[in-house]
C-alpha positions in Angstrom: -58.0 -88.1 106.0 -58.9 -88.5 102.1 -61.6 -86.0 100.8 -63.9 -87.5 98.4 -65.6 -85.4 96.1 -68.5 -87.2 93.6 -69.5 -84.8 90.4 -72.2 -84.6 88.0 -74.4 -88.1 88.0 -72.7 -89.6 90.8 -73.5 -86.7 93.2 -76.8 -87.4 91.7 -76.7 -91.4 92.1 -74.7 -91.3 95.5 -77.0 -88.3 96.9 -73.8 -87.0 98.2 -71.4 -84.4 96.9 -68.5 -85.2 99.2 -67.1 -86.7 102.3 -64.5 -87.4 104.5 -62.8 -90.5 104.6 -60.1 -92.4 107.0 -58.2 -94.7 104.1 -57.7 -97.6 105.8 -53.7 -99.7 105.8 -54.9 -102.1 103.4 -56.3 -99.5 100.7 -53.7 -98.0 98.8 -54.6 -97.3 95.4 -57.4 -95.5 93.9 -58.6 -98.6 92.5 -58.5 -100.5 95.9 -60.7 -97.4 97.0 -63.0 -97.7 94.8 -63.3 -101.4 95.3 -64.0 -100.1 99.1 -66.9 -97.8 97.8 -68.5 -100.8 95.8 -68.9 -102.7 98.7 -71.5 -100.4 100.7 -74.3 -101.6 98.5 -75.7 -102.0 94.6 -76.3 -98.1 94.6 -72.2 -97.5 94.8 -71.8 -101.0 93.1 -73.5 -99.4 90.0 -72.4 -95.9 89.9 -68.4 -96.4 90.5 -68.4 -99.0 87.9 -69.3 -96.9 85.0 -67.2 -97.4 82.1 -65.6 -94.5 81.4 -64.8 -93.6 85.1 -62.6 -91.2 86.1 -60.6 -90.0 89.1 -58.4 -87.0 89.9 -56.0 -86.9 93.1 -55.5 -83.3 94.2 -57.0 -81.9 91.0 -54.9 -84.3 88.9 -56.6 -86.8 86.8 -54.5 -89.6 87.3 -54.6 -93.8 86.5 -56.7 -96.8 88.9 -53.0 -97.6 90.3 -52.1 -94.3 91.7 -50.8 -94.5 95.2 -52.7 -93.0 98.0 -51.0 -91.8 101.4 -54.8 -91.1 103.4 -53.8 -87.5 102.5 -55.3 -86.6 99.2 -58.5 -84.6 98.0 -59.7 -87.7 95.3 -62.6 -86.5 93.4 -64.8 -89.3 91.0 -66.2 -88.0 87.8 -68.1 -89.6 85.0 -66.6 -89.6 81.6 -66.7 -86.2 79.3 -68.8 -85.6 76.2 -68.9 -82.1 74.4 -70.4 -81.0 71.6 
């Protein structure tokens, strides 16, 4: 079971922090799960296609073609500005 963890605007956008996921056979990169994500409605359409995005697996930022086993922590992030 993948944990899913959303941070700063998205928690904000998706009104959720996290969840638990069952990956299903056909998803397996984090691209394809984000594709997944898109497709419950405009809200997820529009906050997972931010430019910029970025994902970590296990507290790794890692690439949009990074295999998934249905195992992972995989936690969505907006791009980082500092000042």
């Amino acid at each position: 079971m993948l944990n899913i963890l959303y941070f700063a605007r998205l928690r904000e956008d998706l009104n959720t922090d996290q969840e638990q996921f069952d990956l299903p056979e056909d998803v397996t990169t984090t691209d394809q799960l984000r594709d997944l994500l898109m497709n419950r409605g405009e809200r997820w359409q529009n906050a997972l296609s931010t430019e910029g995005l970025l994902v970590a697996i296990n507290q790794d930022v890692c690439d949009w073609n990074t295999p998934l086993t249905g195992n992972e922590e995989v936690a969505f992030f907006p791009p980082v500005t500092g000042g």
